[in-house]
C-alpha positions in Angstrom: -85.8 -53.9 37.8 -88.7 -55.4 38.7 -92.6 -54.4 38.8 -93.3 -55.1 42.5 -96.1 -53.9 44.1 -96.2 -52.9 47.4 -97.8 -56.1 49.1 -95.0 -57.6 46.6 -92.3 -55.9 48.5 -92.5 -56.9 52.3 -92.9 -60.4 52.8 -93.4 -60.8 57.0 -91.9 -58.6 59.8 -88.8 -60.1 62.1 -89.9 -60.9 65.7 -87.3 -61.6 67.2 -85.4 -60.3 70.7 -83.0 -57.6 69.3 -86.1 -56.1 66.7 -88.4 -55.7 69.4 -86.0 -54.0 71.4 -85.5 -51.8 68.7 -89.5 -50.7 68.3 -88.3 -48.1 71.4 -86.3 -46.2 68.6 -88.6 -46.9 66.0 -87.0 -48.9 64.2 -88.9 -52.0 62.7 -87.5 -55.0 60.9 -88.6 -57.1 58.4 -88.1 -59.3 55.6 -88.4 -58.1 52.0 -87.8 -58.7 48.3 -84.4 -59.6 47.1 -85.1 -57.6 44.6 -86.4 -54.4 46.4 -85.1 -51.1 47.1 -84.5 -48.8 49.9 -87.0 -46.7 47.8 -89.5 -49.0 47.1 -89.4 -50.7 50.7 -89.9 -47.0 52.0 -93.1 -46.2 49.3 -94.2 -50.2 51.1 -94.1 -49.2 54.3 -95.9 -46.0 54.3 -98.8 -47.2 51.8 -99.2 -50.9 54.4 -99.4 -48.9 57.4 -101.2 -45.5 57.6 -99.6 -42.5 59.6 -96.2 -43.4 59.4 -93.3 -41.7 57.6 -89.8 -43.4 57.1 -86.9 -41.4 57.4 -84.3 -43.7 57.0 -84.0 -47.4 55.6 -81.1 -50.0 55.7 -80.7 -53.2 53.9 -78.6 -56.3 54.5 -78.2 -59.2 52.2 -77.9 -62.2 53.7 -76.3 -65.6 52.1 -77.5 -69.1 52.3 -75.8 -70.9 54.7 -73.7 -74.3 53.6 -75.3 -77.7 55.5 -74.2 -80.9 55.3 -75.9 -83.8 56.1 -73.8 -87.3 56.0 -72.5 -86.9 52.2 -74.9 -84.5 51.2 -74.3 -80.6 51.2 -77.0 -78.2 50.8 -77.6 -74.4 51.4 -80.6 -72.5 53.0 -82.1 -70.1 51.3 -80.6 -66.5 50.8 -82.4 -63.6 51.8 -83.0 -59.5 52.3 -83.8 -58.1 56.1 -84.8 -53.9 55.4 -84.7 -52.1 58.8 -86.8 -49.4 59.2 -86.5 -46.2 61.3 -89.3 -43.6 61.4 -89.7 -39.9 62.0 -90.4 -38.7 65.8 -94.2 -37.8 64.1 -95.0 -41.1 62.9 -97.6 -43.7 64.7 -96.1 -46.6 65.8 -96.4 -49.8 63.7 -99.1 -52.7 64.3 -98.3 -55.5 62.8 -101.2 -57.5 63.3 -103.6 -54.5 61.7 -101.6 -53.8 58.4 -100.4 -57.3 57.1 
């Protein structure tokens, strides 16, 4: 495996319609390492934002998609979304304070 740190490990957080809708059941979304785990994303996420305590983590890989363009074909690039839920105790997440 790989020595990530924890700054390594979560690259940005997912703003999008559905996440945000999801911060009412604190769960957060973001976009990690392809290389991480559910452990290390967890260890991440408590040490980047103070107060908080995951209870729960779930990963999905996602694969590049195929593009064409005239003769040319191409992918996008592949990545790893880790959603986040947190106990009842736990501070709510600011984004703009811990990245």
């Amino acid at each position: 495996m790989a020595d990530l740190k924890f700054y390594d490990v979560i690259l940005k957080p997912v703003v999008t319609e559905k996440s945000m809708n999801a911060m009412a059941e604190k769960k957060y979304t973001f976009l990690v390492a392809k290389t991480a785990t559910k452990a290390q994303i967890k260890d991440a996420v408590e040490k980047m934002f103070e107060g908080t305590k995951v209870e729960k983590v779930n990963t999905v890989n996602y694969d590049g998609k195929t593009k064409r363009r005239g003769r040319t074909v191409g992918k996008t690039n592949a990545f790893k979304k880790a959603i986040v839920k947190l106990n009842q105790e736990s501070k709510d997440i600011d984004f703009f304070q811990g990245m």
